[in-house]
N, C-alpha and C positions, 0 to 999 in steps of 0.2 A: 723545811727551809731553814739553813743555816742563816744567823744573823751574829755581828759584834755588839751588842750595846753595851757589853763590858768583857772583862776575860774571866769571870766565872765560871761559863759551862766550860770552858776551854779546859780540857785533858794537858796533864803535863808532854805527852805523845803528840797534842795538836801541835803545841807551843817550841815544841822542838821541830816539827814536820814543818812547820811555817819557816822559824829560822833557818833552817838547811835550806831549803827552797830560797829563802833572802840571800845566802852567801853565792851560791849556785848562779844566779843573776847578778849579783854584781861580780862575780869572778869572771864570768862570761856573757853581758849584757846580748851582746851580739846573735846569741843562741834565741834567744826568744823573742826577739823584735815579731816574730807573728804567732805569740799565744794567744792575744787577745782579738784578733781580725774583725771588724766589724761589730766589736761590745759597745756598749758607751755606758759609763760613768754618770750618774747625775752626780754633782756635789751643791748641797744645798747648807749655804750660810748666812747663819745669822750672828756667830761673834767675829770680832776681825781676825783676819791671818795674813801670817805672810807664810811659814812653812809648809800648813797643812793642804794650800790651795796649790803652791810651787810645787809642793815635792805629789799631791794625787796626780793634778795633770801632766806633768813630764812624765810618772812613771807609766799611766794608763798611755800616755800618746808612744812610750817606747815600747810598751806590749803590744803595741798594733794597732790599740783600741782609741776610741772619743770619750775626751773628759766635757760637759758641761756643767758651767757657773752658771749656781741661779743663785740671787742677793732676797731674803727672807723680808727686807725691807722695801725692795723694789719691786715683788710682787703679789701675787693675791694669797699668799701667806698670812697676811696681817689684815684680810678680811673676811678667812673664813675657815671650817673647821679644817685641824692640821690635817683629821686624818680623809677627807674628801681630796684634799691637793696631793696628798702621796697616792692615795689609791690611782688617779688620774696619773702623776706622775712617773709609777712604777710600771703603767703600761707603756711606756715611752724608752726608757732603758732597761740596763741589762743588771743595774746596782744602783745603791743610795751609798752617798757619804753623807752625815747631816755631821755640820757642827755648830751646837744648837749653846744656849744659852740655861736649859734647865733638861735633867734626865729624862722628867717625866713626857716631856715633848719624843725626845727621843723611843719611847716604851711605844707611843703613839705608831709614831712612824714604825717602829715594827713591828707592831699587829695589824697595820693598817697596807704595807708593801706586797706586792707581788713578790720582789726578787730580794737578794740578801742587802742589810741595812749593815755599814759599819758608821759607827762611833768614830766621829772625826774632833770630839771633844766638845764635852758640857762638864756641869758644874762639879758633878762626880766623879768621872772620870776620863781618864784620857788612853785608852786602851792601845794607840798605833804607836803614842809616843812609846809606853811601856815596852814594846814590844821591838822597838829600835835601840832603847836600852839596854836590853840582855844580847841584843843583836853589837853594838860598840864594844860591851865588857867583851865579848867573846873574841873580837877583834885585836882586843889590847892585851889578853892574856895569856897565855901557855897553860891555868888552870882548868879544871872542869870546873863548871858554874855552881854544883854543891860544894868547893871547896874556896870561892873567892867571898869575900865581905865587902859590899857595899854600904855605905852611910850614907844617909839621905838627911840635910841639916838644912832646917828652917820650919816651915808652917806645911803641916798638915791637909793634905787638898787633893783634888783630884787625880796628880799626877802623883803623890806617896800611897791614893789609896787601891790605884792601877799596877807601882810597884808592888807593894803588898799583896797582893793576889799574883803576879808572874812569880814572884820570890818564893813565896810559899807554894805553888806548882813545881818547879826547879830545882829547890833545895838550895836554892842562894840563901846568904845569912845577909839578913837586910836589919840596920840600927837606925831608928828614925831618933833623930837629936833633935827634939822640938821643946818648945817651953810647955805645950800642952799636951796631957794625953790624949784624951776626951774629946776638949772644944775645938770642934772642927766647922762649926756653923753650918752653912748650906753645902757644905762637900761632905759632910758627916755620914757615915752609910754602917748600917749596923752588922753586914756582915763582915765589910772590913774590920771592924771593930773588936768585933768575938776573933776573928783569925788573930790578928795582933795578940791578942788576950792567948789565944789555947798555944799557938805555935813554935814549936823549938827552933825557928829558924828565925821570927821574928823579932826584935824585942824596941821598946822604947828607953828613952833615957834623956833627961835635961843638960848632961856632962857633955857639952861637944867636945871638948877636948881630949875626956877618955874615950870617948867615939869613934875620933879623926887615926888617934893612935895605933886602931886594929886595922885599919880602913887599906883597903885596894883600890879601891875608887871612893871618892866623893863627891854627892852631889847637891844642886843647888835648884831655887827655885825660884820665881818671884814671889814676895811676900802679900803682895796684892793683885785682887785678879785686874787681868790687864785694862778690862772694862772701866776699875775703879778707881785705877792705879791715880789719874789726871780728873776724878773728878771731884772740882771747887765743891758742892755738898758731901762730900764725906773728908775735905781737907783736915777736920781735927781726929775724927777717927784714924783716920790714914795716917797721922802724926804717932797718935798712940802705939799703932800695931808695931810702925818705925821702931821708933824707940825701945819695946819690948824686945823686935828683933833682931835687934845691933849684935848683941853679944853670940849670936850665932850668923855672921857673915862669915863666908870665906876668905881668908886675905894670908897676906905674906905670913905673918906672925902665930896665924892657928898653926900654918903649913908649914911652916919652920924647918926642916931636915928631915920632911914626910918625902917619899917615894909615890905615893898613890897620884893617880889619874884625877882629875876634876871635871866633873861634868855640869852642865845647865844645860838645860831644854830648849831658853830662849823663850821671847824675846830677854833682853839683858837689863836689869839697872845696876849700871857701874857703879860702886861705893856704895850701893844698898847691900844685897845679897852676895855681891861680891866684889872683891875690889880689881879695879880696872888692871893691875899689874898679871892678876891671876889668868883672865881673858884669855890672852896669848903666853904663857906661861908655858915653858915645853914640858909639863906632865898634863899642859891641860890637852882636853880631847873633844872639846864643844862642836869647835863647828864642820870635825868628821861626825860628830854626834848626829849633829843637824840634816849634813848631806844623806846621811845612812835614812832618815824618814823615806825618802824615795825606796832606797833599797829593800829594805822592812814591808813596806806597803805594796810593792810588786810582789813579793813572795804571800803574803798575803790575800794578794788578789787573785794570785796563780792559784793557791790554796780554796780560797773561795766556791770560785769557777769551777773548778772541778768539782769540791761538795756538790754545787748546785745541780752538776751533771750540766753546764752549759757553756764547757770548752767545745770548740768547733773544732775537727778532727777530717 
């Protein structure tokens, strides 16, 4: 059984097989409205979304297939063991998405599934977003993707530690501009760690601005997870991290008579991470960023399906 809970086992040949399959679909949506005939989706959440929930159900409802929402707080999730409700639950569909709040939940649910589990985002990583990112770059450049540079400027987290692992599959040159190397707290994962460390394609650096300089793309993240972003107990940590982070926003004056692309994943905090000019700024590339989750996610699913041997034919 193939599973996503990160892009580790994933072969640089998966990662490429997956995105052709993504451009192929959104070039000609129309072509595959019945890959997916009578599959259904579970998508089980427990952090909030707006992308992750929009772009699985519209793409699975345009392969043919049935997405269900199940809310991790509105059901017997939160009264009994996780991996009793997946086993129960994986006899009911044809896939899991969990987008859970800690990995190891996630590890659960995939020793614990019938059918293939992906990673719709926890604390370590974010594997579909990653995977819609190389899928944009590819969109906006005329290079091969070993020969374009990506920087990635802010905090350290599960969405830099998902790049890190596609970038170094790829042969993308990826520059994380962050004030830490190291402190990564609960996103912290040690083989992203050692990759960073051995990699000739990776590197860190506290200089955003000799960063931005080589830069094809740049991107951005929120500095707090979204969970904490608005919560009154951690109002003075959340001040601090602020603060720390200011000197790596994206805004006019980094980008100054830069050519590169600008990305963020979303959700946005204007004048935090980046400032609201840059949003709709015409090098920026966000919110075809955003739309491309769907795109990414069909191909992937298409990919899946087949692994599993449970395309219907």
């Amino acid at each position: 059984m193939i599973h996503l809970p990160n892009l580790k086992h994933l072969s640089s040949d998966d990662i490429v097989d997956i995105l052709e399959r993504s451009h192929r679909i959104k070039q000609n949506p129309r072509d595959y409205t019945s890959l997916l005939p009578q599959q259904t989706l579970g998508m089980l959440f427990q952090k909030t979304s707006t992308r992750t929930r929009i772009s699985f159900e519209a793409g699975m409802t345009e392969l043919g297939g049935y997405a269900i929402f199940i809310d991790w707080n509105a059901s017997n999730f939160v009264l009994t063991d996780v991996a009793y409700e997946i086993e129960y639950m994986s006899r009911n569909v044809d896939c899991i998405m969990a987008r859970l709040l800690h990995h190891e939940d996630i590890k659960t649910i995939v020793s614990a599934s019938q059918v293939p589990v992906i990673n719709g985002c926890c604390e370590k990583f974010h594997p579909c977003q990653a995977l819609t990112d190389l899928f944009t770059i590819q969109e906006y450049t005329d290079k091969p993707l070993e020969q374009v540079t990506l920087v990635y400027a802010g905090v350290q987290n599960n969405v830099s530690n998902s790049l890190v692992l596609i970038c170094e599959r790829l042969g993308t040159k990826l520059i994380l501009a962050t004030p830490d190397h190291d402190d990564q707290g609960e996103s912290a994962d040690a083989d992203v760690q050692e990759t960073i460390r051995s990699s000739a394609n990776i590197s860190h650096t506290t200089d955003i601005n000799s960063a931005v300089a080589e830069a094809d793309f740049v991107y951005t993240d929120t500095w707090i997870d979204m969970q904490y972003f608005n919560d009154p107990s951690r109002k003075a940590e959340n001040k601090v991290t602020l603060e720390k982070m200011l000197p790596y926003q994206l805004n006019e004056t980094l980008l100054a008579g830069k050519s590169c692309k600008i990305m963020h994943d979303m959700p946005i905090h204007a004048d935090f991470e980046i400032s609201p000019g840059l949003v709709r700024d015409p090098r920026s590339v966000i919110f075809e960023q955003a739309a491309n989750r769907k795109h990414a996610q069909k191909g992937l699913l298409w990919w899946l399906f087949e692994k599993a041997d449970q395309l219907i034919t």
